[in-house]
N, C-alpha and C positions, 0 to 999 in steps of 0.2 A: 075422514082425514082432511086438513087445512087444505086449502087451497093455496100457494105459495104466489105472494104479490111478489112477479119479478119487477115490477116500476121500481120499486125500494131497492134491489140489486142495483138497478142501473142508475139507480141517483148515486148510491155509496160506488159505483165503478166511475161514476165522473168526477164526484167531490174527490175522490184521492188521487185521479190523473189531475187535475186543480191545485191537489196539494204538492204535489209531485215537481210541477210546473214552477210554485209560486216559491216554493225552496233553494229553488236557482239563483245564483248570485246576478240578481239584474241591477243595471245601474239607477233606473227609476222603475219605485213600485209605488209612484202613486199617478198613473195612468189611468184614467177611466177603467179602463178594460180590466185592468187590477181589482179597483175597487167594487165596482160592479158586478164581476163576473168571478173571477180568481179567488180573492180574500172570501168569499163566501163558502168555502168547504167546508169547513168547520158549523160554523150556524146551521148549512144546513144537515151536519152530519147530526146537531144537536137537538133538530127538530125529528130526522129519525130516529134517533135514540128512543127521544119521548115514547114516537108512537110503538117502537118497538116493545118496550119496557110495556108499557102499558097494554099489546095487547098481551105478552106472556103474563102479567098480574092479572089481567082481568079474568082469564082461562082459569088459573089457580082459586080465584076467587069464587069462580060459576061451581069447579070442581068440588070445594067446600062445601058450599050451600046445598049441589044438589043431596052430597053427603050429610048433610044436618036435615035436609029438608025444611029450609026456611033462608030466608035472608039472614046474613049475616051482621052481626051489628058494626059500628065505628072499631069498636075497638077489637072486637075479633079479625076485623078484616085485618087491625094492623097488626094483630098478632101471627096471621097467614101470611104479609109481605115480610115481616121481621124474623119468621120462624126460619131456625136453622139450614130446613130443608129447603128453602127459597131464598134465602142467601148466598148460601156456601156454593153451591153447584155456579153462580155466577163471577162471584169470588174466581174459583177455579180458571173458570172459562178466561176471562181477563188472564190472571196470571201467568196460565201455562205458558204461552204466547211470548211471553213477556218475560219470565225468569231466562230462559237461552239466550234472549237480546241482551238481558242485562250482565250476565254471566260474560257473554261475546265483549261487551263494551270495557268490562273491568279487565278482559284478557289484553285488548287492545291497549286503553290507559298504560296500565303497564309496562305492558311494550316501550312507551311512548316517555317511561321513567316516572308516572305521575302516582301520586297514590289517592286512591279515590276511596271515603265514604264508607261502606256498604248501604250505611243507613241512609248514607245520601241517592246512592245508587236505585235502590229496589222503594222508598218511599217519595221519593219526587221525580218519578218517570225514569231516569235513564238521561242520557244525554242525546243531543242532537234537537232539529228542529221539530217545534210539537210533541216532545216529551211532556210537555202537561199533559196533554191526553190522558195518559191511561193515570194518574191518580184521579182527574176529573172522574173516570167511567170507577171508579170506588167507590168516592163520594157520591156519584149517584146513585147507589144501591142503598146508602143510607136517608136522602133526601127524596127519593122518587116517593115513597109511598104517601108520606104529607102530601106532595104535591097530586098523587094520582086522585088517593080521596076529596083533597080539596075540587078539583076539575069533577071527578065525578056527579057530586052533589048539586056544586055551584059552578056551572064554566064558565059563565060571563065574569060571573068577582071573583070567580079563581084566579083568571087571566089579570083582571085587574089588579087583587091583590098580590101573586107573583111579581106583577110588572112593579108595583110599589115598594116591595122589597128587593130588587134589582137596584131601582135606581136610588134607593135607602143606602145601599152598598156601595153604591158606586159615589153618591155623596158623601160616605165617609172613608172613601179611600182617597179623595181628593182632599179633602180635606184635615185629614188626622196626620198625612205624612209616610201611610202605607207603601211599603214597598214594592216595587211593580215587580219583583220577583217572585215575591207570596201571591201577590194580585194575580198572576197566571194562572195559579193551581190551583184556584178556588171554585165552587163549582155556581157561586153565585151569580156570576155575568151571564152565565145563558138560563138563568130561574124560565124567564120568561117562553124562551125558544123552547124549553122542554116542556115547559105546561102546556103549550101551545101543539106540540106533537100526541099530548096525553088529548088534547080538545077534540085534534082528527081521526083520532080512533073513537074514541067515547062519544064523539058527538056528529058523527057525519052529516045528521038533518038538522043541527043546527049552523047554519051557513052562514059569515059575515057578511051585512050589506056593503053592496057594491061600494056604496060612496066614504063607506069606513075604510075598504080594500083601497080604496084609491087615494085619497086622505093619508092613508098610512103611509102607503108607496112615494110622492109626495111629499111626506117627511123625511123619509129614509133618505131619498135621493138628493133633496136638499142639503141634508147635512154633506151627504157625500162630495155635493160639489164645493160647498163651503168648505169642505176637508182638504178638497184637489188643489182650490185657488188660495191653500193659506190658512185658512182662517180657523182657530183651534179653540175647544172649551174648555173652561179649566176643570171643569168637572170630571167629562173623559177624558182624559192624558194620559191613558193607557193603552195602546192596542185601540188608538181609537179608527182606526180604519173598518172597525168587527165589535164598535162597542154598542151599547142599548140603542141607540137611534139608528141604525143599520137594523135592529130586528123589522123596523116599521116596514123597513124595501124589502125586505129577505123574504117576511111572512107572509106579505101579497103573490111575490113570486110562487112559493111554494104552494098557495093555495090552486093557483092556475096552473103548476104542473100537475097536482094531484087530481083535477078536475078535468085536464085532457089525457092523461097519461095513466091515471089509475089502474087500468084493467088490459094496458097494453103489454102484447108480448111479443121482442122483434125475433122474426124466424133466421133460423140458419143461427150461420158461426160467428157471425157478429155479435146474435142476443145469445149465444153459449158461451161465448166470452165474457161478453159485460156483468152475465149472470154470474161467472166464477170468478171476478174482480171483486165483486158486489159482498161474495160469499168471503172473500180474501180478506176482504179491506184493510181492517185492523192488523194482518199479518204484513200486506205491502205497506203500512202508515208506518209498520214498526222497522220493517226492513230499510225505507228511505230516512229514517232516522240514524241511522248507522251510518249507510252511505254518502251522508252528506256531510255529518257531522268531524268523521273521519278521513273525508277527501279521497273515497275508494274509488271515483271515476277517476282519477290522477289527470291525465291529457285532454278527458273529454271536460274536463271544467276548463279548460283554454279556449275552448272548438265555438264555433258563430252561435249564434243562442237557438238556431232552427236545427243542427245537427244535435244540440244538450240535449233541447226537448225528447227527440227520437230517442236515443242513446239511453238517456235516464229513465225513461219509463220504462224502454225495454227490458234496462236491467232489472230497476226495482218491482216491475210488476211481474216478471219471469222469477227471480229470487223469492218473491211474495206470496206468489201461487202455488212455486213449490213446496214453499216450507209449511202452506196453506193443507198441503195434502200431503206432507209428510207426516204432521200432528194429526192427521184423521187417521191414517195408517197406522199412526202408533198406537192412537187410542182404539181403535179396530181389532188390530193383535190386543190387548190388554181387556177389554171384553171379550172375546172368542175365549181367553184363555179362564178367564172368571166363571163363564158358560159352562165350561167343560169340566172347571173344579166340584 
């Protein structure tokens, strides 16, 4: 049986307390603390994705082969990541989730006299902050397997050529006139944070040298403060607080959590918590989507921003969790009852 890395829990139970945080109506969000620490949920939820994706493909993949008795070739492999049966159950997983929110949201509109979409509704996330999300996590069932192959084979020019069509993308959204509302939902801007999470799995003994980590870091952080004091590129005018030159800082960081933190597990109620935030995440992303978008804290969006904080995450990560093990429950009854057929 897997051995269950909770580090990966407890990064996705802090990136969505981060998100959670960073949704709050503050009067400046471009604070160091912001840029540095805050705005990084996302990248890094994008560099787990990677690796997560990647180790469920890799497992599918070994399962093949030991089935053929042979290595699989290029194009069989991509016929196992593209095959129905490795699609659709992910499909699912995303959607279930996510159809009740959106259903919930078009009940509300409503409410509110507005008439909304559907096609708008269920194909470009839903509304509220970080609805690009879940069409990103679509697109990535389609683009992952390029990218895992590529990584597999070649990781160093995989990373390389990822990062080149990143910033291929990003030069022609500066340039063409690209609307920064499409620009959201695309799942081009983290090419490189997701190939980079397929490297940590696939490649654990291949290590980056130090003074690349540092280099990088260095970059990132540069740009950041050049972002702090003003200063803008015309290139990134997007979301440039989280765009290509932030992965340089994010990917050092995250190498040095995964190198002290790898194999740690915190005891007691604290790492039983973080562990079921970890497991929630996408259900509390989706929940504080809602609740922000539609102003359900009513009073406590008035309240000192140290009472928000409390307040907000209680609610969203208490509603999150629930509804986290309400869908396990239900899908629980609906197997037991399949069992029994």
């Amino acid at each position: 049986m897997r051995k269950r890395i909770y580090f990966l829990d407890y990064m996705k139970a802090i990136c969505v307390l981060m998100v959670i945080i960073t949704h709050i109506d503050w009067a400046n969000k471009n604070r160091m603390i912001f840029l540095l620490v805050i705005n990084m949920a996302v990248p890094i939820f994008m560099i787990i994705s990677g690796f997560n994706f990647d180790m469920s493909y890799h497992r599918r993949i070994e399962s093949a082969e030991a089935a053929i008795g042979r290595k699989a070739s290029f194009w069989e492999q991509l016929g196992i990541m593209y095959s129905p049966k490795n699609i659709w159950p992910r499909m699912v997983r995303f959607a279930t989730p996510f159809i009740p929110i959106a259903l919930l949201e078009l009940a509300l509109k409503n409410m509110q006299g507005k008439d909304v979409s559907l096609a708008r509704l269920f194909f470009l996330g839903g509304f509220g902050p970080g609805s690009y999300y879940v069409p990103l996590m679509f697109e990535l069932l389609l683009v992952f397997p390029i990218i895992y192959l590529l990584i597999k084979d070649y990781p160093y020019l995989g990373l390389f050529i990822t990062a080149l069509l990143q910033l291929g993308y990003e030069c022609w959204v500066a340039f063409s006139g690209f609307e920064k509302y499409w620009y959201r939902l695309l799942i081009f801007r983290y090419l490189l944070l997701i190939a980079f999470g397929c490297f940590l799995y696939l490649h654990p003994d291949k290590r980056l040298h130090k003074r690349t980590l540092v280099s990088m870091m260095l970059i990132g952080v540069e740009y950041l403060v050049l972002y702090h004091n003003g200063v803008h590129f015309p290139i990134f005018k997007y979301w440039s607080p989280t765009v290509m030159p932030t992965d340089f800082y994010i990917i050092p960081v995250v190498v040095i959590l995964f190198r002290l933190f790898y194999h740690s597990q915190i005891p007691g109620r604290i790492g039983q918590l973080l562990e079921t935030m970890g497991k929630a995440s996408y259900h509390i992303f989706l929940v504080q989507m809602v609740y922000y978008h539609f102003d359900l804290g009513g009073p406590i969006f008035a309240m000192h921003w140290g009472i928000q904080i409390v307040l907000n995450v209680l609610i969203t990560v208490s509603v999150g969790i629930a509804y986290y093990q309400l869908e396990n429950y239900i899908r629980g009854q609906i197997k037991a009852k399949k069992a029994q057929a």
